[in-house]
LOGUPA-989873 format. One record per residue (C-alpha): x, y, z; residue in three letters; residue number from 1. Coordinates in steps of 0.02 Angstrom, whole numbers, m for minus. Example, Ala and Ser with C-alpha at 12.3 -4.5 7.8 and 13.67 -1.06 7.14 Angstrom:
<sites>
SITE        x        y        z     r     k
SITE      615     m225      390   ALA     1
SITE      684      m53      357   SER     2
</sites>
This chain:
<sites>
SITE        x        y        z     r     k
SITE    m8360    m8825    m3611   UNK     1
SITE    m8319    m8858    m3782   UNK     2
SITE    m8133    m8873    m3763   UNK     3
SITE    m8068    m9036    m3850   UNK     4
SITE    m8222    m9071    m3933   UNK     5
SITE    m8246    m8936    m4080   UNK     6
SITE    m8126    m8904    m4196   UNK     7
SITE    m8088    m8744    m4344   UNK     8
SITE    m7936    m8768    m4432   UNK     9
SITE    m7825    m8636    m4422   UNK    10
SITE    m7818    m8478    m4546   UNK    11
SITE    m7669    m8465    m4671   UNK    12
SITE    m7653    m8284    m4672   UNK    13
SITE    m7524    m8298    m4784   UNK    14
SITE    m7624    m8340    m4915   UNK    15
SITE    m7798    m8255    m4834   UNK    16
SITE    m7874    m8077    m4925   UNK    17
SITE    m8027    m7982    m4907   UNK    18
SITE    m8102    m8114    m5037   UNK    19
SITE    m8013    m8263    m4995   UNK    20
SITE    m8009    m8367    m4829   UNK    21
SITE    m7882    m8504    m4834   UNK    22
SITE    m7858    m8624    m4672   UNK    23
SITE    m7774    m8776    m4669   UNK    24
SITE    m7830    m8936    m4734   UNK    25
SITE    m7929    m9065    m4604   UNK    26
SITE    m7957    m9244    m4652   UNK    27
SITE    m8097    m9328    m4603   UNK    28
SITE    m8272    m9367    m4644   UNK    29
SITE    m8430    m9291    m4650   UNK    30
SITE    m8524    m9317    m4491   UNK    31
SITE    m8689    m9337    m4583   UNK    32
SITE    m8594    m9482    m4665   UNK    33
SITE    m8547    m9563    m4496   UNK    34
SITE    m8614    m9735    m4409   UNK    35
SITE    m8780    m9675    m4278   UNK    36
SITE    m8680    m9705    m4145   UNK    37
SITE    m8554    m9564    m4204   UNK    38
SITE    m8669    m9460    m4253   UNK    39
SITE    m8773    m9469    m4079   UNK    40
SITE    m8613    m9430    m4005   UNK    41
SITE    m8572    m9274    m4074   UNK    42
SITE    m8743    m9193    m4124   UNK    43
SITE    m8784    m9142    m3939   UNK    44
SITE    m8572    m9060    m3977   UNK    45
SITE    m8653    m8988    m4140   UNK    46
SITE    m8804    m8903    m4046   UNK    47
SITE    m8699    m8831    m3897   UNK    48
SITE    m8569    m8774    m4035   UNK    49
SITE    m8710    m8675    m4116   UNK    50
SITE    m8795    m8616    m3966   UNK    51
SITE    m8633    m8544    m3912   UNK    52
SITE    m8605    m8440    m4057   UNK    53
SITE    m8799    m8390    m4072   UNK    54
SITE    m8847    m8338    m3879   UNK    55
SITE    m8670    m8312    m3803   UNK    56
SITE    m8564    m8256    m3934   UNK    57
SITE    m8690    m8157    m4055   UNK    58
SITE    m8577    m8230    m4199   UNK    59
SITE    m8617    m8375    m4297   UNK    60
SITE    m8566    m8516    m4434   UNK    61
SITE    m8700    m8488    m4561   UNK    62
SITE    m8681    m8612    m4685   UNK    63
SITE    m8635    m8793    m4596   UNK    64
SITE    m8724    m8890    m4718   UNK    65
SITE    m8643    m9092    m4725   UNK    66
SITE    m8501    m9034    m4821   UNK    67
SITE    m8444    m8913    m4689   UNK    68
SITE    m8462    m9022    m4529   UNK    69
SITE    m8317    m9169    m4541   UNK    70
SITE    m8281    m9265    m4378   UNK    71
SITE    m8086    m9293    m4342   UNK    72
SITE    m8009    m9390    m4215   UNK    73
SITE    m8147    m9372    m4115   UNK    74
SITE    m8192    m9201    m4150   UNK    75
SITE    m8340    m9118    m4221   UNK    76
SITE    m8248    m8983    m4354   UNK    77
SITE    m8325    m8834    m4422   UNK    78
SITE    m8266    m8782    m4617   UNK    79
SITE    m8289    m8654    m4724   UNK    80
SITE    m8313    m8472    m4645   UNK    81
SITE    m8360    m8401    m4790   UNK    82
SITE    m8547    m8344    m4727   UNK    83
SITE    m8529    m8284    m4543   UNK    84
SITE    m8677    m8179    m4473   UNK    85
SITE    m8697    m8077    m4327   UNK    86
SITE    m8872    m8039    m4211   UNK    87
SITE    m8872    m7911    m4073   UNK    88
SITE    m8886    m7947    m3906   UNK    89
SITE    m9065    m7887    m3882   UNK    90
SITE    m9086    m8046    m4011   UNK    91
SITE    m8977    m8168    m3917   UNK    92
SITE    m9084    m8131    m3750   UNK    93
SITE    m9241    m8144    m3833   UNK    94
SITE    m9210    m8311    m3950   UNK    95
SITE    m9142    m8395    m3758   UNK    96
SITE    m9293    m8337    m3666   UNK    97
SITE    m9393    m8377    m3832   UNK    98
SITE    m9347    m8566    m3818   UNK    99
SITE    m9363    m8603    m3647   UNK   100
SITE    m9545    m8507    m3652   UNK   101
SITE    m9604    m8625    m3819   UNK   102
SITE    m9542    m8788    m3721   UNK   103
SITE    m9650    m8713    m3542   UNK   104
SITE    m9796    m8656    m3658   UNK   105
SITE    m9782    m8488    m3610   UNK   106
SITE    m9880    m8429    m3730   UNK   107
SITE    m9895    m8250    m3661   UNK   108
SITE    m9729    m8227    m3627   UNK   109
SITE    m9678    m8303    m3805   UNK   110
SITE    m9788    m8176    m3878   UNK   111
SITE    m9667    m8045    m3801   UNK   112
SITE    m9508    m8130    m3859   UNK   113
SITE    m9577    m8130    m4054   UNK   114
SITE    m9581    m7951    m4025   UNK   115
SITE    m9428    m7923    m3977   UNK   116
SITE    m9371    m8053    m4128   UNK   117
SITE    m9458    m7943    m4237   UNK   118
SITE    m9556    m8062    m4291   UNK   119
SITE    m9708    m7990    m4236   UNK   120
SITE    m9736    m7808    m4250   UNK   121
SITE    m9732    m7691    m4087   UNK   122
SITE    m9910    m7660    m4103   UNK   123
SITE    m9968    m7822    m4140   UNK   124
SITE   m10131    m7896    m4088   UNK   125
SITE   m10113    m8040    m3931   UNK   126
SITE   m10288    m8082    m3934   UNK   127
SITE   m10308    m8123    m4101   UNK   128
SITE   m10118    m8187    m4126   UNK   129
SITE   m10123    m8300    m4001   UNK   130
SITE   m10242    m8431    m4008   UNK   131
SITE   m10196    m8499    m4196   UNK   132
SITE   m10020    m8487    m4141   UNK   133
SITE   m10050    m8611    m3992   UNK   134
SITE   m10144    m8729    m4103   UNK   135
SITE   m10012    m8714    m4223   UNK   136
SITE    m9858    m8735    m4106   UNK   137
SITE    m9927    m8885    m4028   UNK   138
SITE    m9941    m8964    m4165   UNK   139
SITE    m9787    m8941    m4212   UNK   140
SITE    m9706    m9004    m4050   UNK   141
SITE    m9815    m9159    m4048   UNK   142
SITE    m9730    m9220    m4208   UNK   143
SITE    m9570    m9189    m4159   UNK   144
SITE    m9441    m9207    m4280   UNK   145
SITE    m9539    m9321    m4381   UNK   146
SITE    m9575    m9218    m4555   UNK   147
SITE    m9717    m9358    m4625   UNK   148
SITE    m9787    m9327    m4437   UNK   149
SITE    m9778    m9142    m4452   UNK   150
SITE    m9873    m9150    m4608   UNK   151
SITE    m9998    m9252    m4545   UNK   152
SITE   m10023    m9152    m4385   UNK   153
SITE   m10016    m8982    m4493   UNK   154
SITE   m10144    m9040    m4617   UNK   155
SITE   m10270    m9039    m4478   UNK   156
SITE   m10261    m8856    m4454   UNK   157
SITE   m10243    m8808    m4619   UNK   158
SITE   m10354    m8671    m4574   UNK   159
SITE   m10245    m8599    m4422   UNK   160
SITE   m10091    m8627    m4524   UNK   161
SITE   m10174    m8501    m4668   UNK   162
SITE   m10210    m8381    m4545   UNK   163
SITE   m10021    m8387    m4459   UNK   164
SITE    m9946    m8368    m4630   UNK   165
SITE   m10054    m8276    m4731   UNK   166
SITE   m10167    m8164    m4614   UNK   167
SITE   m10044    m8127    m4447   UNK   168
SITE    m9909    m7990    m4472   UNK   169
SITE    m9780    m8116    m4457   UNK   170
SITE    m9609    m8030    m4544   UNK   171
SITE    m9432    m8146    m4547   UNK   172
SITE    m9273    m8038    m4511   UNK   173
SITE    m9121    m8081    m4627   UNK   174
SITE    m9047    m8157    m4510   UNK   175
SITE    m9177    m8254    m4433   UNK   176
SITE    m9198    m8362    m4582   UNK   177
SITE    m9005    m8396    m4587   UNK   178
SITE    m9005    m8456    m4420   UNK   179
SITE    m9159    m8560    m4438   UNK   180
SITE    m9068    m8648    m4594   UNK   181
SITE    m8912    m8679    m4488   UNK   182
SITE    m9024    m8760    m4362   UNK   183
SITE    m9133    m8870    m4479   UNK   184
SITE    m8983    m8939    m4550   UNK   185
SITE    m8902    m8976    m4395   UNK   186
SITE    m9086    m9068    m4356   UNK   187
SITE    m9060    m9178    m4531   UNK   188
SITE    m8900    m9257    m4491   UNK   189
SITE    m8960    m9284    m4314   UNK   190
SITE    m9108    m9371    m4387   UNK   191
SITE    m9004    m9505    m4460   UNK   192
SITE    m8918    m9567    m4287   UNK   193
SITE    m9099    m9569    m4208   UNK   194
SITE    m9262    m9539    m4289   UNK   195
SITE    m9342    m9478    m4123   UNK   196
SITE    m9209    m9318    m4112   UNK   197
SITE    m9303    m9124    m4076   UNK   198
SITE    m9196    m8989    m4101   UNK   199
SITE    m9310    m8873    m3968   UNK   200
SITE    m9303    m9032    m3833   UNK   201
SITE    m9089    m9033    m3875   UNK   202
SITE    m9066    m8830    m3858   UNK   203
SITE    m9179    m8812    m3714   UNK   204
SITE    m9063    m8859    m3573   UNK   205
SITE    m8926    m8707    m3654   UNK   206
SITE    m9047    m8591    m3673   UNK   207
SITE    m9133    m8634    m3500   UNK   208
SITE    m8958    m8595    m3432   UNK   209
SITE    m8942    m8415    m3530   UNK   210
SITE    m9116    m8371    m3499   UNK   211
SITE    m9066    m8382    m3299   UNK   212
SITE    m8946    m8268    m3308   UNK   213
SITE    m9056    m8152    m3410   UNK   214
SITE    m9221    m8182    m3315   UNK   215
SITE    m9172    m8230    m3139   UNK   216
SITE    m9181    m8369    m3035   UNK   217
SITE    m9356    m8325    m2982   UNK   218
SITE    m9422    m8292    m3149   UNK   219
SITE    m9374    m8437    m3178   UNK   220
SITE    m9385    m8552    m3037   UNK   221
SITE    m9554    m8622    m3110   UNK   222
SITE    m9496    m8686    m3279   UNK   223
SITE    m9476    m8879    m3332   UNK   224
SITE    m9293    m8933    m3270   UNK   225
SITE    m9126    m8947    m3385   UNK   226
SITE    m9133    m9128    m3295   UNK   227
SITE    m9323    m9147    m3366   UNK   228
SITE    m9291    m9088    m3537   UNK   229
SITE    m9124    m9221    m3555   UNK   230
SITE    m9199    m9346    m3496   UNK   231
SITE    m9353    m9302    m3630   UNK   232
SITE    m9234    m9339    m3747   UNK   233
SITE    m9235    m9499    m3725   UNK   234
SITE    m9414    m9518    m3759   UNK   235
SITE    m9538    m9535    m3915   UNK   236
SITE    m9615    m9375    m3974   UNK   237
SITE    m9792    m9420    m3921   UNK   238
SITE    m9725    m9470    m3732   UNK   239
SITE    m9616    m9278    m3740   UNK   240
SITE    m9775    m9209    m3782   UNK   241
SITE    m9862    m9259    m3643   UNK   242
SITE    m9727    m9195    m3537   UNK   243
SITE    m9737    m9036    m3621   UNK   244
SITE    m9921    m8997    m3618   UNK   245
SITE   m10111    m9068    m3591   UNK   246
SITE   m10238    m9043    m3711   UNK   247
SITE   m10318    m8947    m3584   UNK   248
SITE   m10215    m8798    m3576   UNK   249
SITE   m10218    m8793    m3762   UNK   250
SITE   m10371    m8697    m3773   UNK   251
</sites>
């Protein structure tokens, strides 16, 4: 699916040791440096790129800050495979099921797949895990993208944020945080071709796809759309929120 789109210039193993990783030079410029139009383009390239290598292949680019994502005739082209990590594939079910549970609100089963992350201990406590975590994740999803947003919405549950961070067992695996840093700056350059982008909203339909073949049709048969969650793309952060959930079932 990504054939013709994605580019990684070729290793000189010539010149290539256990230290060293030489490849051949690509000209081009950064994609984060590109016109909006560019950059809309290729980001949704960028996010299938990355969601290939995190929930299919289990091996992933983990440093594609600007420098290391150039765009060449047409291509989006990875650099510098100096930091490459790898996740089982317990991890790769659980982070596909993971995001197609956060966009549904699935709370419960979310609970499950933080578990399985590791991010939440096996014997960790639903009832009293849960209901700051809702709070806290819609919050989150009604700003979108938008990090001024964000802070506003998170300052008004300062409270449930304290007791997320600081009271919850919540423990980050090594590699979690490297993915999450590939991901955020993938988000960033995004940003810049439209202000409105959600990195959740843009992985969903992927991970909707992954999670189908994990979960089953039936399992899954209830779940918003990969034609739903494209076309909430489209729209403002308030009017995806709506989509996503109603105050109502916040609670």
């Amino acid at each position: 699916r990504l054939q013709g789109k994605v580019y990684v210039p070729k290793v000189c193993r010539e010149l290539t040791a256990r230290r060293v990783l030489a490849t051949e030079w690509v000209d081009g410029p950064r994609l984060a440096d590109c016109s909006p139009e560019v950059i809309r383009s290729l980001v949704p390239v960028g996010v299938d790129c990355f969601l290939t290598q995190l929930l299919d292949m289990g091996v992933f680019h983990s440093d594609p800050h600007p420098g290391n994502l150039l765009v060449s005739r047409g291509r989006l082209v990875l650099i510098d495979f100096g930091l490459v990590a790898e996740i089982g594939q317990l991890s790769m079910r659980s982070m596909a099921t993971a995001t197609v549970h956060l966009i549904s609100a699935d709370y419960e089963a979310l609970f499950d797949d933080l578990i399985s992350l590791e991010l939440l201990p096996a014997d960790a406590d639903r009832q009293k895990v849960l209901p700051p975590l809702k709070r806290v994740l819609h919050q989150g999803m009604r700003a979108g993208a938008d990090l001024k947003r964000r802070a506003k919405n998170f300052q008004s549950i300062s409270d449930d944020l304290n007791v997320v961070f600081y009271e919850l067992p919540f423990q980050v695996p090594e590699y979690f945080a490297l993915i999450t840093r590939a991901l955020a700056v993938l988000e960033g350059i995004a940003l810049a071709g439209d202000r409105e982008f959600d990195i959740f909203w843009a992985a969903y339909p992927f991970a909707l796809s992954r999670a189908r073949s994990i979960l089953g049709s039936r399992q899954t048969a209830g779940l918003l759309s990969a034609a739903a969650a494209t076309a909430a793309q489209k729209m403002t952060a308030e009017e995806r929120t709506a989509l996503w959930h109603s105050p109502a079932q916040l609670l």
